[in-house]
N, C-alpha and C positions, 0 to 999 in steps of 0.2 A: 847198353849202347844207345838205344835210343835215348832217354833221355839226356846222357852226353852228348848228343847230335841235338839236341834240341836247348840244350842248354847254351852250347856256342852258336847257335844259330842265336838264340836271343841276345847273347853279348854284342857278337858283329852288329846285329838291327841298333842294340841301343848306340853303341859306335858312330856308325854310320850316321845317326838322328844328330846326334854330339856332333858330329864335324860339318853337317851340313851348314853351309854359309858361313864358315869358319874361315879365316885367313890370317898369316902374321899373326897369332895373339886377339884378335879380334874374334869375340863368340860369334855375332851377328850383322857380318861385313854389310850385307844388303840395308841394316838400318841405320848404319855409318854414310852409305852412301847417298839411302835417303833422306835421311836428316841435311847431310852436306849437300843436295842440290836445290832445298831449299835457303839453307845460310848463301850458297854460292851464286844465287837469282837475288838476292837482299843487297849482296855486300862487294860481288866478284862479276854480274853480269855487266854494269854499263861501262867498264871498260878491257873486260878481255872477251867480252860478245856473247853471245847465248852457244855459242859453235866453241867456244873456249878460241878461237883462232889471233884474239891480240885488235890493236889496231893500227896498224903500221908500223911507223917508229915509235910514235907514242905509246902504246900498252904492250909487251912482249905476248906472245901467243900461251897457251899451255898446251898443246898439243905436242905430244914427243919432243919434248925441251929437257936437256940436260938438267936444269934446275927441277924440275918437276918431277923425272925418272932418277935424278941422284939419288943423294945424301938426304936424308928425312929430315936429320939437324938443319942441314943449309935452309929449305924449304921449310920450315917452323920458324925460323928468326927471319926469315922476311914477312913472314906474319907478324911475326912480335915486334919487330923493327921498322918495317916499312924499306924501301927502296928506293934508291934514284940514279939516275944517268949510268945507266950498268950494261953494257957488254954482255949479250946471250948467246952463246953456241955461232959468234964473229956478225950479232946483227946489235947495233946501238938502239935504246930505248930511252926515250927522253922523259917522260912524264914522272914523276913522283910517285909513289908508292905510298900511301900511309903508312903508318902501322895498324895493326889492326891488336893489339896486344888485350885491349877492352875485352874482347873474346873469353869466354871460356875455354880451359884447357878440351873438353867434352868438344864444343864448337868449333878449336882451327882439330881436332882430332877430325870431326867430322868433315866440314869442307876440304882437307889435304885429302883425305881418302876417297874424296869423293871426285875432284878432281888425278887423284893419281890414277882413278881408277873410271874413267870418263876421257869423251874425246878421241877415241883409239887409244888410250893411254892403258896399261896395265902393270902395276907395279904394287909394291907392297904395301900394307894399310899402314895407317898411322895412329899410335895408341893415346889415348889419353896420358898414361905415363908417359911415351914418348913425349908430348907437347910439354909435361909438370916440367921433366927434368931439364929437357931446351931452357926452359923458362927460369927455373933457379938456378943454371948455371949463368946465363944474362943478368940475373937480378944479381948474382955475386960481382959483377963486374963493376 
């Protein structure tokens, strides 16, 4: 008996080490995230603000935005795509949007997770697969 109490105590701990910082598919959410607020100070600060909060009409906010708490899909191909004059949860944004598609699949995985998961924002990570498949299902088009 004892060592069957000590044997599932040792599975649970390894368990437990396994899932720490785990999310969504993601082994190590915290280095998704720190990865992506560095990409997101590089590429994503000067115009949706160091607060993520947007800048008026011109930049949409990412704080608790539909686009940001949706569809991962949606939120990947404005990365890949870029954006303009688009309607956000009934507020108009005028500025263009690059694409940012130059990115690594690893890089928009990082800055989407990092932003979905920043700002008050908490939502599911986004995987690298995630970003592959967005991606060659747009290159098919």
């Amino acid at each position: 008996m004892g060592k069957e109490r000590c044997s599932l105590s040792f599975l649970f701990g390894m368990f437990c080490l396994l899932a720490v910082g785990q999310k969504d598919g993601v082994a190590n959410i915290e280095e998704y995230v720190a990865q992506g607020k560095v990409l997101y100070a590089e590429h994503c600060l000067s115009c949706h603000q160091e607060d993520g909060g947007g800048a008026g009409n011109m930049n949409p906010p990412l704080i608790q935005t539909s686009y940001v708490l949706g569809d991962r899909a949606t939120l990947i191909k404005v990365l890949l795509n870029g954006m303009s004059q688009e309607e956000i949860d009934g507020e108009s944004y005028y500025n263009v949007m690059p694409s940012f598609s130059y990115l690594t699949d690893t890089d928009i995985a990082h800055v989407l997770t990092y932003v979905r998961n920043s700002f008050g924002n908490n939502a599911s990570a986004i995987t690298v697969e995630d970003v592959a498949e967005v991606r060659k299902e747009d290159d098919k088009r």
